[in-house]
MIBA-359489 format. One record per residue (C-alpha): x, y, z. Coordinates in nm, 3 decimals. Last residue first. Layout:
N
+---------+---------+---------+
!       u !       v !       w !
+---------+---------+---------+
!       X !       Y !       Z !
...
+---------+---------+---------+
END
This chain:
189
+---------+---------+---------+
!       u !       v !       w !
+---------+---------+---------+
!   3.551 !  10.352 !   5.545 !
!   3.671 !  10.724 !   5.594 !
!   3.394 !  10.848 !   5.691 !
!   3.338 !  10.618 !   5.989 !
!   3.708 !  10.685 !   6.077 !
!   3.615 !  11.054 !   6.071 !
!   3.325 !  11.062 !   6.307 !
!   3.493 !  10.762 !   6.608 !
!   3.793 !  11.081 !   6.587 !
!   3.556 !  11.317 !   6.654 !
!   3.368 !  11.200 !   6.920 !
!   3.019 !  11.397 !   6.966 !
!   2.925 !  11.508 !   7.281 !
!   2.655 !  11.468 !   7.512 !
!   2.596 !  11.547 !   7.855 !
!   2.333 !  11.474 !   8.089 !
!   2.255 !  11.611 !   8.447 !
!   2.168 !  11.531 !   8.815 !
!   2.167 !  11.819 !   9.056 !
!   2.199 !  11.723 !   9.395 !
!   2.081 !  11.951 !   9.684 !
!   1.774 !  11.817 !   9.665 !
!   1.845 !  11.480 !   9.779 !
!   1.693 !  11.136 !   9.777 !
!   1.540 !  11.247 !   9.415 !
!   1.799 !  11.435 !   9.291 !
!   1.735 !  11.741 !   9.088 !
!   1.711 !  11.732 !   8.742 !
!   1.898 !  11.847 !   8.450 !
!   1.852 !  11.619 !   8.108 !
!   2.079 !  11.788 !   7.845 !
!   2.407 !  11.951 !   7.843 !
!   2.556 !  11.958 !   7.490 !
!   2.893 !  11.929 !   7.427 !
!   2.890 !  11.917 !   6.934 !
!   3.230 !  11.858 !   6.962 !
!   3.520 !  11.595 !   7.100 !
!   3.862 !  11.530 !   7.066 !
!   3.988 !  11.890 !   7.032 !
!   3.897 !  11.866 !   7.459 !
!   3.771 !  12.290 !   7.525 !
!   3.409 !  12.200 !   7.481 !
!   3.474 !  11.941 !   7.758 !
!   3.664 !  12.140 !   8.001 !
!   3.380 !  12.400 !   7.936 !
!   3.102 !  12.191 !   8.017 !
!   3.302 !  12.065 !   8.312 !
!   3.316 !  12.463 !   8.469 !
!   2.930 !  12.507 !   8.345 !
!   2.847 !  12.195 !   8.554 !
!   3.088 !  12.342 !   8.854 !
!   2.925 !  12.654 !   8.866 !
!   2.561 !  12.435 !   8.920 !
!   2.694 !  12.280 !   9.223 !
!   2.650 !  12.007 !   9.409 !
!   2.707 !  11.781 !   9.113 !
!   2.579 !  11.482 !   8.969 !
!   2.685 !  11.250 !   8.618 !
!   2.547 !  11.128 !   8.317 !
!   2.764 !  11.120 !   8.044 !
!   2.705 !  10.975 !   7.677 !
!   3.003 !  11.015 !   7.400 !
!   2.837 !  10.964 !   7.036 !
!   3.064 !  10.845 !   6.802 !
!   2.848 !  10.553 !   6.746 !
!   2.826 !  10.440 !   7.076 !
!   3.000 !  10.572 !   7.400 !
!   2.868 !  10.508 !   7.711 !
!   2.942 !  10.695 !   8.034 !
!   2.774 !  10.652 !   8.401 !
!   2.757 !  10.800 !   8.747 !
!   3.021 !  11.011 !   8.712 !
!   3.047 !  11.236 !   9.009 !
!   3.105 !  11.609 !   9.010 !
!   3.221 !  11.840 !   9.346 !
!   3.623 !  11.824 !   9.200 !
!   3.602 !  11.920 !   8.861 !
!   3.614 !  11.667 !   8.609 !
!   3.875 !  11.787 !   8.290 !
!   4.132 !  11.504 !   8.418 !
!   3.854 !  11.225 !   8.423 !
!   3.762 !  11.344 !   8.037 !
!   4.075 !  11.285 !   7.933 !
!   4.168 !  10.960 !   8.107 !
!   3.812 !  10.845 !   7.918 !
!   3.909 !  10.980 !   7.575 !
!   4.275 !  10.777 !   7.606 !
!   4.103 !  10.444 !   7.738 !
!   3.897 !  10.459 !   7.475 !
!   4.172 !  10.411 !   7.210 !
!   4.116 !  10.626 !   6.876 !
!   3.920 !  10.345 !   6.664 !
!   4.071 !  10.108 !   6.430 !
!   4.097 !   9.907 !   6.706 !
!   3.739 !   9.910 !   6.812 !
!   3.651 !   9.850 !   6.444 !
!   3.903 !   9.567 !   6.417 !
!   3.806 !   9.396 !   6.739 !
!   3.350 !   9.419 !   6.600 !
!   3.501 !   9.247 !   6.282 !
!   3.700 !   9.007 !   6.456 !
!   3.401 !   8.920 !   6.700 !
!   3.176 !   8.905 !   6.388 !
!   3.421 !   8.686 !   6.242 !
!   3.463 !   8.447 !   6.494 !
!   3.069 !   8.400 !   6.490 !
!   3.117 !   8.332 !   6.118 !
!   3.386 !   8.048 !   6.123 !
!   3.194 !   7.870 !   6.392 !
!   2.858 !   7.873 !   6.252 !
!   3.082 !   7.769 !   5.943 !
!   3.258 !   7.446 !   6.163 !
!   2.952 !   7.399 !   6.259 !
!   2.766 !   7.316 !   5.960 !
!   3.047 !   7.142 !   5.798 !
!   2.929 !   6.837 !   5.887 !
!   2.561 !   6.882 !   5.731 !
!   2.735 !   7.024 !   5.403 !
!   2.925 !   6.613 !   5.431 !
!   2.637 !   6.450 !   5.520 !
!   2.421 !   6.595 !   5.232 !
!   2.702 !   6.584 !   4.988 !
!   2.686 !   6.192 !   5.027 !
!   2.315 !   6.174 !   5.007 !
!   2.357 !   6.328 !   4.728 !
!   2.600 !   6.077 !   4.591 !
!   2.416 !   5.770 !   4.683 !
!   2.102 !   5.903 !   4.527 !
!   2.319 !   5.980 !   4.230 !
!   2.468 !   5.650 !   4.224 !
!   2.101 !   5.458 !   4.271 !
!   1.952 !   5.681 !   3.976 !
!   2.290 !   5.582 !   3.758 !
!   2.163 !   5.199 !   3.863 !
!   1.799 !   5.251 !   3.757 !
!   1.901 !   5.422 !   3.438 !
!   2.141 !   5.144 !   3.321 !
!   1.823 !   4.883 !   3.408 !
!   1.592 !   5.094 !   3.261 !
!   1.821 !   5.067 !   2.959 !
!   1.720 !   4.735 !   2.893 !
!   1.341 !   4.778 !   2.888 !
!   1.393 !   5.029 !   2.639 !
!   1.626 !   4.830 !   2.404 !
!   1.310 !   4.567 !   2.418 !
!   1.090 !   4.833 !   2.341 !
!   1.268 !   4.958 !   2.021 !
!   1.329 !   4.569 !   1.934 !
!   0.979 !   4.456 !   1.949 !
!   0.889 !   4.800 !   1.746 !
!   1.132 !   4.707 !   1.484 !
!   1.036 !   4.331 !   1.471 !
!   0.638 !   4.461 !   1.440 !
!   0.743 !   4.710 !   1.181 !
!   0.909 !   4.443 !   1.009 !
!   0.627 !   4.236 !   0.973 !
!   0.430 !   4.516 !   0.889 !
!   0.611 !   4.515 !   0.598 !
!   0.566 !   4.184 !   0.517 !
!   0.234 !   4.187 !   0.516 !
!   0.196 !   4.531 !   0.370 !
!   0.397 !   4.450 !   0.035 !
!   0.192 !   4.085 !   0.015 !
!  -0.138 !   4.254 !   0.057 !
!  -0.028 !   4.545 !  -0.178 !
!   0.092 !   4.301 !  -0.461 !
!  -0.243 !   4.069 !  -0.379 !
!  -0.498 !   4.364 !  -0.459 !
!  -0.257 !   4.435 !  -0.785 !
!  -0.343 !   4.060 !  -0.947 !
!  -0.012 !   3.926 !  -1.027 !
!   0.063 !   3.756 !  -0.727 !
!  -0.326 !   3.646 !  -0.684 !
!  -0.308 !   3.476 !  -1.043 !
!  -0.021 !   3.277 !  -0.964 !
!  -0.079 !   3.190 !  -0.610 !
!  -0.415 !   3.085 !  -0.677 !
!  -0.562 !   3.160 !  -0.328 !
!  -0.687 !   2.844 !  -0.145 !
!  -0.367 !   2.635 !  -0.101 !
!  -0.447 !   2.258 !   0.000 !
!  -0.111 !   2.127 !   0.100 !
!  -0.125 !   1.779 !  -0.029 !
!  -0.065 !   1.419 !   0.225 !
!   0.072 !   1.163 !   0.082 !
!  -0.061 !   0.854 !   0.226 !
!   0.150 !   0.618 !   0.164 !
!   0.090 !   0.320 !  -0.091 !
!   0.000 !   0.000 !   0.000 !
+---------+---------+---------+
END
């Protein structure tokens, strides 16, 4: 007996459905969309890879900032540190840049007359502050005029005259002055 052969039952004509111009566009988009689809299959494929590469250069610079992080977070001190020394170098420098103090205050204790009492001075921004009591009003106009007379300072004003409160024999006064040489090192800078 014979084998069976089997036949491939084709139901287009090949021939006639080749030539016909319906089966030239059928067979052009067929296998062009084939490629399309093996295209597309490798476009997403590549994609799919490189989220791998972009997940691990995500996980360095994670790594990395949290890196910088630690290290600005560690410096933090040392710059709170570094800045309050240099408002205490900046506040030295002015006061040495300044006429010495100690100089305006001997002056003004050698101009005092005998009957007056300091009972405070201040001086800030050029501006010398004295508040003081007497006994007698001569002597006010007497330390007034020491004062005036001093080439270090201008502007002596007495202000603030009041008797004391425990005692009315005291006279308690104010007087300003401006510093000259605290005026033209500000003018200067």
């Amino acid at each position: 007996m014979p084998a069976n052969k089997r036949n491939k039952i084709n139901l287009l004509p090949q021939e006639e459905f080749e030539t016909s111009t319906f089966g030239r566009i059928l067979k052009w988009a067929l296998s062009s969309f084939r490629i399309m689809v093996i295209v597309t299959e490798l476009v997403v494929m590549g994609a799919f890879l490189s989220r791998f590469w972009l997940d691990a250069k995500n996980s360095d610079l994670n790594d990395e900032l949290n890196t910088s992080k630690a290290q600005v977070s560690a410096y933090s001190d040392v710059e709170s540190t570094i800045i309050s020394n240099q408002k205490r170098l900046s506040i030295a420098k002015s006061l040495y840049t300044q006429k010495n103090i100690s100089e305006i205050i001997e002056k003004i204790s050698k101009s005092i007359p005998s009957d007056i009492s300091l009972n405070s001075i201040s001086i800030s921004e050029g501006v010398l502050t004295l508040k003081a009591s007497s006994l007698s009003e001569r002597s006010i106009m007497q330390f007034l005029v020491n004062l005036d007379s001093d080439e270090d300072l201008s502007d002596v004003n007495l202000s603030q005259v009041s008797s004391g409160v425990d005692n009315s024999y005291i006279t308690i006064f104010t007087i300003t002055a401006n510093v000259k040489s605290f005026t033209t090192q500000k003018g200067a800078k």
